[in-house]
N, C-alpha and C positions, 0 to 999 in steps of 0.2 A: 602410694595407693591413692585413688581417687574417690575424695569425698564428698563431694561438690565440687565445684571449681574451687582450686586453691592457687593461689600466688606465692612466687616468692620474689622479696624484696632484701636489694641488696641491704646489708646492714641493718636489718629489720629482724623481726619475730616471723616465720610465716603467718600468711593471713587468708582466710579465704574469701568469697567474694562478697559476701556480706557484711565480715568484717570487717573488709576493707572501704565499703562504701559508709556504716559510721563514721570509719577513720575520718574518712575525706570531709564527712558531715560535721564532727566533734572539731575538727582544723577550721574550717568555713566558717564556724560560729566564735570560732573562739580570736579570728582573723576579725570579724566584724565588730566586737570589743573594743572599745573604747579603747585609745592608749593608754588610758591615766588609770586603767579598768587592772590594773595589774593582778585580782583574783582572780577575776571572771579566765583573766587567759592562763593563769596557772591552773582552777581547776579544770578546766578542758583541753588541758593536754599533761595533766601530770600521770595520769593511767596509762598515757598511750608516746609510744616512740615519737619522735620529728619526722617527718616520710619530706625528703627536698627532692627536688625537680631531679635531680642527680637518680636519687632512690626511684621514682616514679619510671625512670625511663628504663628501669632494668627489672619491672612487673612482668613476669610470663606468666605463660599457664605449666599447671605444673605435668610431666605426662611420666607419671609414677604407675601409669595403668598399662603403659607399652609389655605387649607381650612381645616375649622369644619363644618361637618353638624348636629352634636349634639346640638350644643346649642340653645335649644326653648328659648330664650330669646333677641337674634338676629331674628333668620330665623322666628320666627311666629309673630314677634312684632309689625307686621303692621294687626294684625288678629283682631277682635275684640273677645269677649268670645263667643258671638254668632253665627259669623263666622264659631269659631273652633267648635262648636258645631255641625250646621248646618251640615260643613266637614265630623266631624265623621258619622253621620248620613247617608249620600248619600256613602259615604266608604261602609260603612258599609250593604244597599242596593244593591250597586253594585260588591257584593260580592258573592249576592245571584244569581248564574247563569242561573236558569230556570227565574227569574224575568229579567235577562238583556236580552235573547235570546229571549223573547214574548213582551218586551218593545213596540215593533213597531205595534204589534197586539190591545196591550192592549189600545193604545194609539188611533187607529184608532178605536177600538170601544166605548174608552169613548167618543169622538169628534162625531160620530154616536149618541149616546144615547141624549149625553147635550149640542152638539155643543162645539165647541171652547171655548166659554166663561172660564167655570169653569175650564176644563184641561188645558190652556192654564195659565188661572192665577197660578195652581197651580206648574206648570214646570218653569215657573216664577220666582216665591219666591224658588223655591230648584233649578234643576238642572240645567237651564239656568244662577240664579244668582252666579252662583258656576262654570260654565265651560264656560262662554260669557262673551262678554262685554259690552253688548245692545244691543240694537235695534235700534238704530241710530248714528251716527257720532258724535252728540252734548253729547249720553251718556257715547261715551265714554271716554270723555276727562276725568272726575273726578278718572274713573280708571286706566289709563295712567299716569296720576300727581302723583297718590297711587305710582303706581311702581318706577316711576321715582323717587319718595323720595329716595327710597332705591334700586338708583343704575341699575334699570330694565327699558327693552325699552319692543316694541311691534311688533309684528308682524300680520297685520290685514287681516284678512280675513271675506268678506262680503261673509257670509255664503246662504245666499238667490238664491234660481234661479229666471231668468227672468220667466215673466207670458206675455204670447205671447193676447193679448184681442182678436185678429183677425185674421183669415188667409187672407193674403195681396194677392195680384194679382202675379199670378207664373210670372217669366220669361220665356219668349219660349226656350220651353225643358225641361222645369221643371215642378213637379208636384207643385199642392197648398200645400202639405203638406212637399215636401221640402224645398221650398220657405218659408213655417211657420218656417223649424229647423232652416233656416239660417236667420230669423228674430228675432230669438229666441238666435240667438248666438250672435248677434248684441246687444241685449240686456242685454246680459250677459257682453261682451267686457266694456256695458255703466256702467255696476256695480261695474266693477274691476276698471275702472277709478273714480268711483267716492271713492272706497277706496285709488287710489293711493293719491287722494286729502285730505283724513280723513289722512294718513297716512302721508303727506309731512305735514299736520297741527298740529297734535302730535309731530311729530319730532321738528319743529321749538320749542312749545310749554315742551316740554320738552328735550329738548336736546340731545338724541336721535336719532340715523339715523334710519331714515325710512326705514320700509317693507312692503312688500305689498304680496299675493299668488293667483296663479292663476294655474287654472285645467284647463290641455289642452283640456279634453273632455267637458268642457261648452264651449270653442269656436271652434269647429267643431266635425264630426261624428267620432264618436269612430269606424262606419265601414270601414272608410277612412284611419284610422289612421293604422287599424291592415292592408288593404290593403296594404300600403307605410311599415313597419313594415315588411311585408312577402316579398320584395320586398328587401329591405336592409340587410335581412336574409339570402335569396340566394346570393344576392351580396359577403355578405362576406363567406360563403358557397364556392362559385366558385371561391374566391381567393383561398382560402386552399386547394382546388383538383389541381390547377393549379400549387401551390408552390411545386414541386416535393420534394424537400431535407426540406422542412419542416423548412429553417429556417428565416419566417415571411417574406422573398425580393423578388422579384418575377421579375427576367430576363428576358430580351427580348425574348432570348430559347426558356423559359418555356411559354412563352405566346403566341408563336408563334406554338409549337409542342401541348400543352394544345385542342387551336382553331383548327388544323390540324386533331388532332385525333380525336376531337369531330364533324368533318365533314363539314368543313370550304371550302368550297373554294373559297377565295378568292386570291390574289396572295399572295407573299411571301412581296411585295413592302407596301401591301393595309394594310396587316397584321401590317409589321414596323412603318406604319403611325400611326395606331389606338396606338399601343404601346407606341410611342411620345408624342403623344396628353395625354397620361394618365401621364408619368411620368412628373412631376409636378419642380423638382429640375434639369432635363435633364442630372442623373448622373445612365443613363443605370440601375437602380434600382428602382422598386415600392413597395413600403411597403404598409401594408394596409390602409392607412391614404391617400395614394394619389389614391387608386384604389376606396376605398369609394366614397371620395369628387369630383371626378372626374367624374365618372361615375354616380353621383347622384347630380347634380349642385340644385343650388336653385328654378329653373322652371324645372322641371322631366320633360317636354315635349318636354325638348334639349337633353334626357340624352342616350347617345350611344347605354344602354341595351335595348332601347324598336328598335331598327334599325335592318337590316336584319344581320348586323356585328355578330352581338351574339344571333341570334335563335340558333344557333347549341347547346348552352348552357344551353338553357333556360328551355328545358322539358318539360314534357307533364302537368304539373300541373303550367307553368308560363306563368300570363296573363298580357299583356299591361296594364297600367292606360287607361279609353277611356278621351273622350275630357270633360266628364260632371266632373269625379273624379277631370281631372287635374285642373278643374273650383274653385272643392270646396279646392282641396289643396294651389292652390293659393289665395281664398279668405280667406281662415283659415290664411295664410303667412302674409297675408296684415292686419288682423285684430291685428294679435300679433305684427306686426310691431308699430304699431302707438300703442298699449301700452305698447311697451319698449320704445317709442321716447318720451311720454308723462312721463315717471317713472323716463327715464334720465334728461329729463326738469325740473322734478318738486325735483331731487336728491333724489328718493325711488327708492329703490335694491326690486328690482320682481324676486321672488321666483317661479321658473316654478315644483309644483309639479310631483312627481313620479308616477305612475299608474302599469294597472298588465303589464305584462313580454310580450303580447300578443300585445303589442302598443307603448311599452319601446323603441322600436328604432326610429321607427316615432318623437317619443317626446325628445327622444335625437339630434336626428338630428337639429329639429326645433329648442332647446335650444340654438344648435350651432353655427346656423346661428345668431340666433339675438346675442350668445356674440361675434361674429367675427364684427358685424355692432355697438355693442353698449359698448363695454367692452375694448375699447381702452386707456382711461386715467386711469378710477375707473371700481372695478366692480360694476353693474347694475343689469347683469342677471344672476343669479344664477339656474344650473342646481340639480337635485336631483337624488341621486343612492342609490339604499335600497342594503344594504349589507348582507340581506339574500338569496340574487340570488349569483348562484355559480362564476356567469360571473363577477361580481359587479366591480372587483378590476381589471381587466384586459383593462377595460371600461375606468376607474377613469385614469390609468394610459395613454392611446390611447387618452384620452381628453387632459392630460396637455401637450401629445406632439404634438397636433396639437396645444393648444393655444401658444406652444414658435414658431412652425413653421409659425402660420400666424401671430404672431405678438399682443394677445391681453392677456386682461388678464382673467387668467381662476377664474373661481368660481364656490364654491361648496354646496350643501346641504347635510348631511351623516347621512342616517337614518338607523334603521336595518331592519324596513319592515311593512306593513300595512295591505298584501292581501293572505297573506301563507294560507291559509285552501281554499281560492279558485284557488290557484295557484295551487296546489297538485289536487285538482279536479280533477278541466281539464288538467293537463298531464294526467293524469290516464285514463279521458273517450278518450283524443284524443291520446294516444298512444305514446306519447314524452318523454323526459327526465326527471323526475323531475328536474324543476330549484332553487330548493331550495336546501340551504345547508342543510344535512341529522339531525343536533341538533341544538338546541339553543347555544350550546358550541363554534360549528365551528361557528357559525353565530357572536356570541360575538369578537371571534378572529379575524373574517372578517374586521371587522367595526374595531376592535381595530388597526390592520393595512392599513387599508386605512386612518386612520386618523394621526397614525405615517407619512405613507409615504407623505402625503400633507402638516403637520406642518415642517417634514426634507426639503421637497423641499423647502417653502416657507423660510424656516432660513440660508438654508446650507453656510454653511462655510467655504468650501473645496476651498483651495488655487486656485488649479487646475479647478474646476468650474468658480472662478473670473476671472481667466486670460482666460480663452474661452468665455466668456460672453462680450459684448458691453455696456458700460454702461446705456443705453436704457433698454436691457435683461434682466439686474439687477434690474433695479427699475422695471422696469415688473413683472419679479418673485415674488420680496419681497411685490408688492399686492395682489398677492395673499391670496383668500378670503373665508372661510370656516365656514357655521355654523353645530358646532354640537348638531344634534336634537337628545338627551336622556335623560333619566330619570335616566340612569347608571351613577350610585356614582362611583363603578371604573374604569368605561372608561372617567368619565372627568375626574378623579385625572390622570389617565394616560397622558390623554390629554396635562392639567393642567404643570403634572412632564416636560411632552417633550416641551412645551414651553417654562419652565425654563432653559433645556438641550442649548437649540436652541438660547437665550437669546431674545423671544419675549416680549415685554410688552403686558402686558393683555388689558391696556387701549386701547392704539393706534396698536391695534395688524391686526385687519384684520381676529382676529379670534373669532366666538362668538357660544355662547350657545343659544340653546335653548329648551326649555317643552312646556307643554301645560300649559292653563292657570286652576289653580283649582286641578295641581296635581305637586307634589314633591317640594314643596313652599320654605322645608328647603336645597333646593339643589341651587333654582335661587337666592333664598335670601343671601345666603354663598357666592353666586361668586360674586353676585352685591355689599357686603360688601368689598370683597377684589378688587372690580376695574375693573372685568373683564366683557367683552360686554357679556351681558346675555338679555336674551328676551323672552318673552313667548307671546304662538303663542294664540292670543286673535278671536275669531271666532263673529262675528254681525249680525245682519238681524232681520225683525220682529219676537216674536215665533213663528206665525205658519209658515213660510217661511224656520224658521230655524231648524225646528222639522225634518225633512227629515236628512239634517245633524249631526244632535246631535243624532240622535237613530242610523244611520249609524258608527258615531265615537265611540259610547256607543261598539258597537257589535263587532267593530274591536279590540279595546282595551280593551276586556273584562278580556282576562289572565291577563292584565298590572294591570287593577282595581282589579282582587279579590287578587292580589298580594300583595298590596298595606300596609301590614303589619307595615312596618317600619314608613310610612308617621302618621296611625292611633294611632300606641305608643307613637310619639311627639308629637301628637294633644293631646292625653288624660295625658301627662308629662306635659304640659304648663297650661291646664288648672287647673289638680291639683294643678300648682304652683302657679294660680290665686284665688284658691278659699280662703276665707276669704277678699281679696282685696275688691270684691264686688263692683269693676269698671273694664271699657274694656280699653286694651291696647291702646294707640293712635300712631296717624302714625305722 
């Protein structure tokens, strides 16, 4: 197992790299000793072995971290024969693509015909007991202990939405039926809390840091969200027209001649002021980090763009938040508040999922603020970037230099993507860019260097980085916190290799894997053998609650399932290996 770099030396004690560089220090000095100095060179080497040119030349690195994901005898060993059975079986179903694409149909007209009952029990016994982890909190301990045997945490997600009984009394100015959304969200906020509590009680219970995930659009309107999103769009739109020479800093000048010729007039004095108030470090330069967070504070009802300051900017298609929007943005604010204060309380890292490209700024933003308020010691709040969007890595990087500028620590979720065939859509009916990368190829590259560049920063080593850093900065960085969510065998070995590179330990690394629960079993089982925080993202809620969910995941994940090739040849290599045994494997 990989603890930092370790060596081994022939004839030697193992060493790792530290202490083998006293070694080599403790020798030096004790070589530089007088000959006639006969203590001086017994006590600086009677602690420590002889290391001779002989020994030096047979130092490796040690790679105790190589995974296998070949061997079904490890990675399936917690399966029963049934299990693997059952696996193939729904593999093999979800293969069939005109059956996953009608799933949702099929499903609402057996529930039509026979009720609940029957389809219910029998999604049950296959695909829920195969990609869930129950239906309540109490069930899912026995499958949390399973994993935790072998090295695996969890990641919980109460799959269920809230069910509103009643439309409540509106507030004035509101409708009843808005009044019901945001009763509705309140009730959703109550369900992610009660998973934080399923999940702070797993983790205790299996040792394991807790997780927990939560979808910005159950706690407030997703028309709000693209609202604020269209809004941060132009914002940084209007830096880029104003940055004349194009190189990301944005001058007094420029921001002064920018507002003039867009038909300002205010004075030259009123202009300097506005400019002041933005740049944030007071070093006559705003980069887009200060022009964002500046101009976009955490109440948008303070924020300079909606004032008479910047009409001249704003065009014929930009409209104010009015007073009801900025109502539900700040009740949305306050509701994700108190469950990141409740996640920090209880020591569970909340996973602020990813959404389409269309609401992606909004919910970034949102991320940001709670890790500036919550991501100060450990990280908490963990944001998410699908690395099939062109912008993905531009993003990643503009985040961690605002978490060294304010001071907290950054965290990351790094996916490749969940919503491309509706993302491609609607560019196309709405006339925009596509923002997806144009293959699967570039998109693998994507992700594979966003995850280089986050493991380099969290390790780096650079002399010159240590003496600019305060030792505060440093222990900052080095919490730095990443899970990577794939099913890709060479992007974790990649992963994997640059943690070695970097000398992270996989235990206490700060870096962790994750899958889904029910798929690539011989990929989480491999890392949890060798030590590394691995996790699979375990989904709960009643069936029918959760049927919504599970046929939406079904349809997202459809290419990944018929793909599924590799996973099916180990299930059906294990089992052949079992048969004559004519007993199930035990955990």
């Amino acid at each position: 197992m990989l603890h930092s770099r370790g060596y081994v030396i022939s004839g030697v004690k193992r060493l790792d790299g530290k202490q083998l560089g006293k070694h080599v220090i403790r020798l030096a000095k004790a070589s530089d000793a007088s000959p006639h100095d006969k203590s001086a060179r017994s006590k600086s080497t009677s602690a420590i072995p002889v290391v001779t040119a002989q020994h030096v030349e047979h130092i490796r690195p040690m790679n105790d971290w190589k995974l296998n994901f070949e061997d079904t005898t490890q990675s399936l060993a917690c399966k029963s024969s049934y299990e693997l059975a059952l696996a193939s079986a729904i593999f093999q179903v979800c293969s069939i693509q005109p059956l996953v694409k009608n799933a949702k149909d099929m499903y609402s007209y057996a529930t039509k015909v026979l009720g609940h009952g029957i389809p219910d029990a029998v999604v049950r016994a296959s695909f829920f007991k195969h990609f869930c982890g129950g239906e309540s909190s109490g069930d899912l301990k026995p499958v949390v202990q399973k994993l935790g045997v072998h090295g695996i945490g969890a990641i919980l997600d109460y799959a269920a939405e809230a069910d509103v009984a009643h439309t409540p009394e509106a507030r004035p100015g509101m409708s009843a039926s808005a009044e019901a959304m945001e009763q509705q969200f309140e009730g959703n906020a109550r369900i992610i809390m009660d998973a934080i509590d399923a999940a702070s009680e797993v983790s205790a219970s299996g040792g394991k840091e807790g997780f927990t995930a939560v979808k910005l659009t159950g706690m407030g309107r997703p028309e709000m969200l693209s609202r604020i999103s269209s809004i941060l769009t132009w914002l940084r739109q209007t830096f880029a027209r104003l940055d004349d020479d194009g190189n990301g800093l944005l001058t007094q000048e420029e921001f002064i001649k920018g507002l003039s010729k867009a038909g300002s007039n205010l004075s030259h004095e009123e202009l300097c002021s506005i400019y002041q108030s933005i740049d944030a470090n007071k070093d006559s330069m705003v980069d887009v980090t200060d022009w964002m967070d500046s101009l976009w504070p955490s109440d948008p009802k303070f924020s300079l763009i909606f004032t008479s300051s910047f009409k001249h900017l704003q065009g014929p298609q930009f409209r104010s938040l009015d007073d009801e929007e900025c109502y539900q943005y700040q009740t949305m604010l306050d509701r994700l508040e108190k469950l990141a204060a409740y996640a920090e309380l209880k020591g569970v890292k909340l996973l602020v999922d990813a959404e389409q490209s269309y609401m992606q700024p909004a919910i970034d933003h949102l991320a940001l603020v709670l890790m500036r308020r919550h991501n100060h010691e450990n990280p908490v709040i963990f944001n998410t970037y699908q690395c099939y969007l062109v912008d993905s890595f531009d993003r990643v990087k503009l985040d961690v230099q605002r978490a060294e500028r304010y001071g907290f620590v950054f965290a990351a979720k790094v996916v490749r993507g969940a919503y491309m065939h509706q993302e491609r859509k609607l560019a196309a009916e709405q006339g925009y860019p596509d923002p997806i990368h144009p293959n699967i190829e570039a998109t693998h590259k994507n992700f594979d260097a966003v995850v280089d560049f986050l493991i380099s920063r969290k390790g780096q080593m650079d002399p010159e980085t240590f003496k600019a850093e305060t030792e505060e900065e440093t222990e900052r960085r080095k919490k730095l916190a990443i899970m990577i969510a794939s099913h890709n065998e060479e992007s974790i070995l990649k992963a994997a290799e640059k943690m070695n590179q970097m000398e992270i330990s996989p235990a206490q690394s700060g870096i962790y894997f994750g899958q889904l629960q029910g798929m690539c079993d011989h990929v989480s089982f491999a890392l949890g053998k060798k030590h590394f925080n691995v996790y699979k993202y375990l989904p709960y809620g009643p069936v029918k609650e959760v049927m919504p969910y599970l046929l939406r995941r079904l349809e997202e994940n459809s290419d990944i399932l018929a793909g599924v090739k590799k996973q099916k040849k180990l299930i059906m290599t294990e089992l052949s290996r079992r048969l004559g045994w004519r007993k199930h494997a035990s955990c």
